[in-house]
N, CA, C and O atoms as a GROMACS GRO file, in nm:
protein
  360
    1UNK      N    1  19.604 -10.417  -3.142
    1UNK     CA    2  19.658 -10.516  -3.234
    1UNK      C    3  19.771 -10.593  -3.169
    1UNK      O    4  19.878 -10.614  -3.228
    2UNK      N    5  19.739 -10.646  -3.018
    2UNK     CA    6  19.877 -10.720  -2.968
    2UNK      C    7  19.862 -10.891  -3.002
    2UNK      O    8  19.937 -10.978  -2.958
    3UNK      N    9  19.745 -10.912  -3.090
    3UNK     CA   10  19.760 -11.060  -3.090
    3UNK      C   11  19.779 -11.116  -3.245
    3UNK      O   12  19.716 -11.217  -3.276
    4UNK      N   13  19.832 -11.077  -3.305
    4UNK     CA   14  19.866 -11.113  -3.419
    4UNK      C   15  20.009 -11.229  -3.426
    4UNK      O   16  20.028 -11.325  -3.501
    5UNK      N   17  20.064 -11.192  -3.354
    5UNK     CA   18  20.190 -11.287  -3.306
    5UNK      C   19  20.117 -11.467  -3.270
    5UNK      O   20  20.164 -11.576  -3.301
    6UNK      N   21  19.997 -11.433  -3.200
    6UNK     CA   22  19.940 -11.544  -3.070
    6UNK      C   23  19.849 -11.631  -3.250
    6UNK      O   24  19.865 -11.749  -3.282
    7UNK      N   25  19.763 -11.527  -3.335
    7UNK     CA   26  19.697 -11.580  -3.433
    7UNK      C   27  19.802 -11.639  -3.553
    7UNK      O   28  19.775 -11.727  -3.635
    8UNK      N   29  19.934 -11.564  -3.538
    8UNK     CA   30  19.993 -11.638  -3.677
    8UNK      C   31  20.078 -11.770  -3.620
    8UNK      O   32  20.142 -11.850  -3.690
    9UNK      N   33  20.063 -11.773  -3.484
    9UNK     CA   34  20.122 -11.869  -3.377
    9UNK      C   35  20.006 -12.020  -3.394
    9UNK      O   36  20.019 -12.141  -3.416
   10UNK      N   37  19.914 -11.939  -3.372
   10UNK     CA   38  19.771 -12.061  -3.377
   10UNK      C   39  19.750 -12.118  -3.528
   10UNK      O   40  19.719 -12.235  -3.547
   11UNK      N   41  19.773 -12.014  -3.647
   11UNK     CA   42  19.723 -12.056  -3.786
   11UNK      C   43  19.805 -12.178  -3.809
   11UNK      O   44  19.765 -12.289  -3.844
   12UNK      N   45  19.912 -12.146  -3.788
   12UNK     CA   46  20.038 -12.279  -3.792
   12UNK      C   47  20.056 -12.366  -3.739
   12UNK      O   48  20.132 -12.447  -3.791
   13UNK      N   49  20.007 -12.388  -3.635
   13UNK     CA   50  20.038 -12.488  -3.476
   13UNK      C   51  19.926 -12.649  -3.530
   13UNK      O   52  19.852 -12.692  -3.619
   14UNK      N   53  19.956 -12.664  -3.466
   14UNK     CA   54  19.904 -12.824  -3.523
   14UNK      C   55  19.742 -12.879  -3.450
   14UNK      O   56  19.689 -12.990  -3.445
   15UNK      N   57  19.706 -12.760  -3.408
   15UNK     CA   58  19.554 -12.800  -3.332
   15UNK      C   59  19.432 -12.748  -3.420
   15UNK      O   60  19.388 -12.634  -3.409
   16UNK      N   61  19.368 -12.865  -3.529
   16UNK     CA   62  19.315 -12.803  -3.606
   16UNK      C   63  19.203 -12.700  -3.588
   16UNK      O   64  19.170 -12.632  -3.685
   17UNK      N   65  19.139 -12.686  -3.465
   17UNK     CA   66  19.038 -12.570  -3.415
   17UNK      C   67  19.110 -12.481  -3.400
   17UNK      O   68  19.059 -12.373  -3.431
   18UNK      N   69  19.197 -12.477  -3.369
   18UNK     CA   70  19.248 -12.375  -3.312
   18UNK      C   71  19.308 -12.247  -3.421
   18UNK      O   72  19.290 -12.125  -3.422
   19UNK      N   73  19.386 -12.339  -3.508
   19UNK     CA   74  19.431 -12.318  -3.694
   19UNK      C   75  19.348 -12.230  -3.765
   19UNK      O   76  19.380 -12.123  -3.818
   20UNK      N   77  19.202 -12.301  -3.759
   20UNK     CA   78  19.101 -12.275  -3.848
   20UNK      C   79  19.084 -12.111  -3.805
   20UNK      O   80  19.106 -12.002  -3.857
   21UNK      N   81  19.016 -12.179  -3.635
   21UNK     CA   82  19.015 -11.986  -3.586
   21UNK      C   83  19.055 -11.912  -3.617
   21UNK      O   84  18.982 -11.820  -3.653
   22UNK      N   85  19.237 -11.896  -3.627
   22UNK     CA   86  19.319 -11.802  -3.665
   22UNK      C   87  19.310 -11.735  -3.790
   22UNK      O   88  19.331 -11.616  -3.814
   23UNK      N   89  19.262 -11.868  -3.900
   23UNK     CA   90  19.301 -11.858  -4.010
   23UNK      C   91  19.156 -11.720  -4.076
   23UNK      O   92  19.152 -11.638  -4.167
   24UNK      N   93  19.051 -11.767  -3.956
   24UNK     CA   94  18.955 -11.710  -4.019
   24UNK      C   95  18.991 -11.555  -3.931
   24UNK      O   96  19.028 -11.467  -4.009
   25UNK      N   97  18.987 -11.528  -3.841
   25UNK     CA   98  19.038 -11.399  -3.774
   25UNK      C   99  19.153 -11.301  -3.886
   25UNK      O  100  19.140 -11.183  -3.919
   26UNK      N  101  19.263 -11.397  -3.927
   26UNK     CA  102  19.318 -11.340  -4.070
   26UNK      C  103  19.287 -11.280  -4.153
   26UNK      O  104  19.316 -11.168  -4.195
   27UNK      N  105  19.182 -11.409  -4.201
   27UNK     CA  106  19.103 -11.342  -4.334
   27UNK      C  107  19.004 -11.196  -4.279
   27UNK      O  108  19.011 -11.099  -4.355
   28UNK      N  109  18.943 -11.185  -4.190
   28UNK     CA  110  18.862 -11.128  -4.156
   28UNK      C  111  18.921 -10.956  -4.147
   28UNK      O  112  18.855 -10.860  -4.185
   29UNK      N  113  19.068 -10.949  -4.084
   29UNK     CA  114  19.113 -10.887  -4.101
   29UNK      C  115  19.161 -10.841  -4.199
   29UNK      O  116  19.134 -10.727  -4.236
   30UNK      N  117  19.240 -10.917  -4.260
   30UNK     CA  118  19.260 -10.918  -4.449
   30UNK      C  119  19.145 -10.786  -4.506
   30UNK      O  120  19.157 -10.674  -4.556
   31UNK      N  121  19.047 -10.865  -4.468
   31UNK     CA  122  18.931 -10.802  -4.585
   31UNK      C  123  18.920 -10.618  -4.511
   31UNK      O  124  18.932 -10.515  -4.578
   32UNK      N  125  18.900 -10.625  -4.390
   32UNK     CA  126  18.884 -10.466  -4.342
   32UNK      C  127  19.017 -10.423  -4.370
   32UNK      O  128  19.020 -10.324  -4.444
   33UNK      N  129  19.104 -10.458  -4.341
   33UNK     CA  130  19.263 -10.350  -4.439
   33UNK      C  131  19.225 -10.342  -4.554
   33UNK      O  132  19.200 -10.226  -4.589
   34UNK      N  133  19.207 -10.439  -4.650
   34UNK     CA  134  19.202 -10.411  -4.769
   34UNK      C  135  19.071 -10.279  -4.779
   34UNK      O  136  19.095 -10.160  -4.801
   35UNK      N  137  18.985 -10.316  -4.765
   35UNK     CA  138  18.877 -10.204  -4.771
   35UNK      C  139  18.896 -10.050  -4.730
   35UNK      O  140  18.851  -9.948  -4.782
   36UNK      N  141  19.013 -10.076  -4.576
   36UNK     CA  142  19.020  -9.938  -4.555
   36UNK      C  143  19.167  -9.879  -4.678
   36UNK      O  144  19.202  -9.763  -4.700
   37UNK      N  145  19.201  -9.955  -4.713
   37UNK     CA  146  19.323  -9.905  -4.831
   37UNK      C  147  19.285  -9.898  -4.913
   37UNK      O  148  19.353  -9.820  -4.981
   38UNK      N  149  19.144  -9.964  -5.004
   38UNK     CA  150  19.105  -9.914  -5.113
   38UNK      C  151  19.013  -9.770  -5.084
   38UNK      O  152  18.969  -9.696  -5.172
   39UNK      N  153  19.000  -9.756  -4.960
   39UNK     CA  154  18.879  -9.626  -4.926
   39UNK      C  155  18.982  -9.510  -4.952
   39UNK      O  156  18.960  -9.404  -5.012
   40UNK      N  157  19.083  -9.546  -4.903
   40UNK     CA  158  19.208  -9.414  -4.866
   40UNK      C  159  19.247  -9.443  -5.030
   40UNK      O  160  19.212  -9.342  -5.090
   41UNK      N  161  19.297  -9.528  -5.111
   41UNK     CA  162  19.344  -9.523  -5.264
   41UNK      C  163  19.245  -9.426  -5.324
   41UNK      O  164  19.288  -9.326  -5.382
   42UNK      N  165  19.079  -9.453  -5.314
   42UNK     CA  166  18.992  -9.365  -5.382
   42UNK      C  167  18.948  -9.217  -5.345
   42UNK      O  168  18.880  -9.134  -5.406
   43UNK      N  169  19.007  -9.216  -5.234
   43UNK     CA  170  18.976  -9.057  -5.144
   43UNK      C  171  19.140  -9.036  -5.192
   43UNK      O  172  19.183  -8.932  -5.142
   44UNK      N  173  19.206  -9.081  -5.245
   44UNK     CA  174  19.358  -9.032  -5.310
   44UNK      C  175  19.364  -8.973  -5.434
   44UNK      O  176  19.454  -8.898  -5.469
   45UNK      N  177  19.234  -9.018  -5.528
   45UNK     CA  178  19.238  -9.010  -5.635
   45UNK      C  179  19.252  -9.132  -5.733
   45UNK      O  180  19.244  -9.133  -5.856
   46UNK      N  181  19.273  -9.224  -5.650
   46UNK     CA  182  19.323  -9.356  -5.758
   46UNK      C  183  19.209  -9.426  -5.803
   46UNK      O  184  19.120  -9.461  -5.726
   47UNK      N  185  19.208  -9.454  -5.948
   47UNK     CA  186  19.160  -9.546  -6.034
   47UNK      C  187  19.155  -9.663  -6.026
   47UNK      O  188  19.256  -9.732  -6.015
   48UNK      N  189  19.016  -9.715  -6.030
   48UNK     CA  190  18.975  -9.864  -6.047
   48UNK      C  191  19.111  -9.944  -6.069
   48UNK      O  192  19.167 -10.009  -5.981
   49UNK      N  193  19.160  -9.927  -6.212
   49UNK     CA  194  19.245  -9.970  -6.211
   49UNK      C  195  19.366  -9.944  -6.181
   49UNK      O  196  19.452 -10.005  -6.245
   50UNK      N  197  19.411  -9.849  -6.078
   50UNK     CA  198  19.528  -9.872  -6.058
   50UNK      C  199  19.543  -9.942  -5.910
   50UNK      O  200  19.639  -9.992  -5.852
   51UNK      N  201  19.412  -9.924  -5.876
   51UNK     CA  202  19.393 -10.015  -5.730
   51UNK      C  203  19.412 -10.152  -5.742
   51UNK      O  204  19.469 -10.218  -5.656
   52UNK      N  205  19.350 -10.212  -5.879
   52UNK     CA  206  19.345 -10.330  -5.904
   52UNK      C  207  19.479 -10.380  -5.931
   52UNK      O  208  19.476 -10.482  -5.862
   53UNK      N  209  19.570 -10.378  -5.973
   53UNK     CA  210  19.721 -10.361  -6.015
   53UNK      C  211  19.759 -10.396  -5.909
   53UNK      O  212  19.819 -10.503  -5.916
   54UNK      N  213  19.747 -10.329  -5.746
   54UNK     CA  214  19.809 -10.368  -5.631
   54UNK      C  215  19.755 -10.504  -5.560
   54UNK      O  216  19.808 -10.571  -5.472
   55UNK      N  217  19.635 -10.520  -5.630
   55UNK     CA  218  19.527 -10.618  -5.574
   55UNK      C  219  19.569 -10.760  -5.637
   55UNK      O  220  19.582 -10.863  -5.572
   56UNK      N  221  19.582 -10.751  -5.729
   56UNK     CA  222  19.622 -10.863  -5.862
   56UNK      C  223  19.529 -10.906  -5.881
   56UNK      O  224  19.525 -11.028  -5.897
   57UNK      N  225  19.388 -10.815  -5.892
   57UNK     CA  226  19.244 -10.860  -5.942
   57UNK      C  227  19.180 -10.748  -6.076
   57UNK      O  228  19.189 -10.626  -6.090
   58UNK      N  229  19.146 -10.806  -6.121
   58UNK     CA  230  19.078 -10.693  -6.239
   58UNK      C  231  19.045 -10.559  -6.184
   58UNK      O  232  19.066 -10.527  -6.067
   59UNK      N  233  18.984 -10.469  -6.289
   59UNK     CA  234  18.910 -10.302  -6.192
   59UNK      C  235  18.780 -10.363  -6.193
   59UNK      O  236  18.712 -10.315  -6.102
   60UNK      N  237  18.709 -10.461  -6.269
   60UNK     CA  238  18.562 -10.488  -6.260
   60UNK      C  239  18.578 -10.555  -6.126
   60UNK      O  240  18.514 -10.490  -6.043
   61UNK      N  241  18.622 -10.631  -6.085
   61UNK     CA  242  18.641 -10.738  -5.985
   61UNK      C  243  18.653 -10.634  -5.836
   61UNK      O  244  18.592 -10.667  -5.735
   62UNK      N  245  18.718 -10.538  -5.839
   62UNK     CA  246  18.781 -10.450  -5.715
   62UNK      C  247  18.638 -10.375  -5.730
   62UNK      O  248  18.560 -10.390  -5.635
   63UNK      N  249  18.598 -10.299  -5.836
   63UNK     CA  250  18.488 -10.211  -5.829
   63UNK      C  251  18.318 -10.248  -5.755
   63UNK      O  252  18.240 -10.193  -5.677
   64UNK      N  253  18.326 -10.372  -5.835
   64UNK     CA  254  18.217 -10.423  -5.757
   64UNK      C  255  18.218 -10.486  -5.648
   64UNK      O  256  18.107 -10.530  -5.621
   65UNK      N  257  18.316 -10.515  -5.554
   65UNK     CA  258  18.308 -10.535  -5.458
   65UNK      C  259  18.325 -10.406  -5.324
   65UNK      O  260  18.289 -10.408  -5.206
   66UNK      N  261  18.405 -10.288  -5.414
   66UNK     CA  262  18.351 -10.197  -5.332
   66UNK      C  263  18.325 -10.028  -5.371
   66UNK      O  264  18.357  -9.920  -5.319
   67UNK      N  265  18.268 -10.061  -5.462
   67UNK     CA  266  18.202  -9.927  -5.521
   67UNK      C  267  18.051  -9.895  -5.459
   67UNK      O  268  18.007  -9.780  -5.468
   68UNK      N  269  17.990  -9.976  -5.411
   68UNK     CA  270  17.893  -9.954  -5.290
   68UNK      C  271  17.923  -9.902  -5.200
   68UNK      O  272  17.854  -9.809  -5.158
   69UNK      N  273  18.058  -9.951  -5.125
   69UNK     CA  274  18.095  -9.900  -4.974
   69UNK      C  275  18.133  -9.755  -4.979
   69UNK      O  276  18.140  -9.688  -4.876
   70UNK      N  277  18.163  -9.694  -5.131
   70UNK     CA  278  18.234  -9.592  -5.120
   70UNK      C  279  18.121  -9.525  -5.160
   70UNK      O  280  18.139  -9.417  -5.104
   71UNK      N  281  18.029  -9.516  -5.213
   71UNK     CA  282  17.905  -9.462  -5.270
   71UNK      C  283  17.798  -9.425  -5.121
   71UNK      O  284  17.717  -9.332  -5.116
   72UNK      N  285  17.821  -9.512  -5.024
   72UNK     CA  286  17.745  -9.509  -4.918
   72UNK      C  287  17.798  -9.317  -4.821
   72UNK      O  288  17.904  -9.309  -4.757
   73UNK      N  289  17.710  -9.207  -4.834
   73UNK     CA  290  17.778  -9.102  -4.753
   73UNK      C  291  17.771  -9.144  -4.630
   73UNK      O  292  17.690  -9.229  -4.594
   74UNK      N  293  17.892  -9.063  -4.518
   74UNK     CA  294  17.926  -9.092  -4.404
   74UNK      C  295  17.768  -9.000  -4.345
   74UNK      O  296  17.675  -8.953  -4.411
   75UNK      N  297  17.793  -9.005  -4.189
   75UNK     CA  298  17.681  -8.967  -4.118
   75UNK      C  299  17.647  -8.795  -4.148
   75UNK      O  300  17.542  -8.735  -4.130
   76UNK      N  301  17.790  -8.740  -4.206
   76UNK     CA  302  17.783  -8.548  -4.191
   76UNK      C  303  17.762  -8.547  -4.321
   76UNK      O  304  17.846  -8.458  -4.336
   77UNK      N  305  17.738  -8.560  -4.392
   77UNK     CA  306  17.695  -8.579  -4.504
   77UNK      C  307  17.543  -8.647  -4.574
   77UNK      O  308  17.480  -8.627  -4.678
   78UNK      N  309  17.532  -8.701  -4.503
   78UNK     CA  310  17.356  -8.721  -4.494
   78UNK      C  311  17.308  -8.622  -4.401
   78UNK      O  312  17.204  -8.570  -4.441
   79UNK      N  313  17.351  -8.577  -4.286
   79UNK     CA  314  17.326  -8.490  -4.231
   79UNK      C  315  17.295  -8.360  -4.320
   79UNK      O  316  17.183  -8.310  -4.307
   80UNK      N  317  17.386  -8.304  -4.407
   80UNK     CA  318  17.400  -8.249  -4.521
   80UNK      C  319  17.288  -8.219  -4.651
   80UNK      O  320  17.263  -8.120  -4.721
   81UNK      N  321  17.246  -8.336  -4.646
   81UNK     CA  322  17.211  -8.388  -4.770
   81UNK      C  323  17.259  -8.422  -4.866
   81UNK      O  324  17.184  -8.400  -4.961
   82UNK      N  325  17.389  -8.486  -4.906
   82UNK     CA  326  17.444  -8.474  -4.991
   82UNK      C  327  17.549  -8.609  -4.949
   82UNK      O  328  17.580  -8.650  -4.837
   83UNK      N  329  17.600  -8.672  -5.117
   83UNK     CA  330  17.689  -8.813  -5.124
   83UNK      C  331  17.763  -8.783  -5.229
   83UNK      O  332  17.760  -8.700  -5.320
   84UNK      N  333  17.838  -8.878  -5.193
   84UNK     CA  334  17.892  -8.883  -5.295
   84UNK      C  335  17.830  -8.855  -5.462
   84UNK      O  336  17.729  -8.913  -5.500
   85UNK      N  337  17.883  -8.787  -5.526
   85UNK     CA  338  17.868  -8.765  -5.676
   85UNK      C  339  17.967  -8.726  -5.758
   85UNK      O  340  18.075  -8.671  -5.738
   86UNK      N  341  17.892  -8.776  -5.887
   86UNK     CA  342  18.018  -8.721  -5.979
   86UNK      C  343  18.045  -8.837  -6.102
   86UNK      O  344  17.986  -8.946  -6.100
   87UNK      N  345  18.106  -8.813  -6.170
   87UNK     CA  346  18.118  -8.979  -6.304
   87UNK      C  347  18.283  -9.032  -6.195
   87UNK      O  348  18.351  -8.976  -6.109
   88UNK      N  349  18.286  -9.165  -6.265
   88UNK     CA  350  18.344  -9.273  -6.234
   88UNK      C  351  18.452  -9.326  -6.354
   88UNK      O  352  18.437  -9.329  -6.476
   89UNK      N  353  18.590  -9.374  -6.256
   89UNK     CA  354  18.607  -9.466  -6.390
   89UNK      C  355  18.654  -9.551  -6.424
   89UNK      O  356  18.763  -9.589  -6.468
   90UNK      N  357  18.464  -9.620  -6.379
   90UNK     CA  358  18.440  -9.779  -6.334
   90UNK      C  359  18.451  -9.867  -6.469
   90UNK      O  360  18.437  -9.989  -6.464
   0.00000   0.00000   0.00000
């Protein structure tokens, strides 16, 4: 993670290719933090909605965008036979 300095350098700078790039490298990142912090909030115990609260998006809005990813079992666990289960409270 040494170029975050060089991308929030480029998002701002006045070369609009260059801007855009950054801006999308941002977002891109944006979205995998957020995902890995809602993975770690729900392997915490935390509720739809109390995830959503930090998000400033509804629990329907947070849930369906990643109540799939978390529903999906890792590789030792299909190995296993076995996923996630259990009620929700979606």
């Amino acid at each position: 993670m040494g170029n975050e300095a060089a991308l929030a350098e480029a998002a701002s700078g006045q070369d609009p290719a260059a801007g855009l790039r950054a801006a999308r490298s941002l977002r891109e990142l944006a979205e995998r933090l957020e995902a890995l912090q809602v993975q770690n909030a729900r392997r915490g115990g935390w509720s739809w909605q109390e995830i959503s609260l930090f998000l400033g998006v509804s629990k329907q809005a947070v849930h369906k965008k990643y109540s799939s990813l978390l529903a999906t079992p890792g590789p030792a666990a299909r190995r296993r036979g076995r996923g996630r289960t259990g009620g929700d409270d979606a």
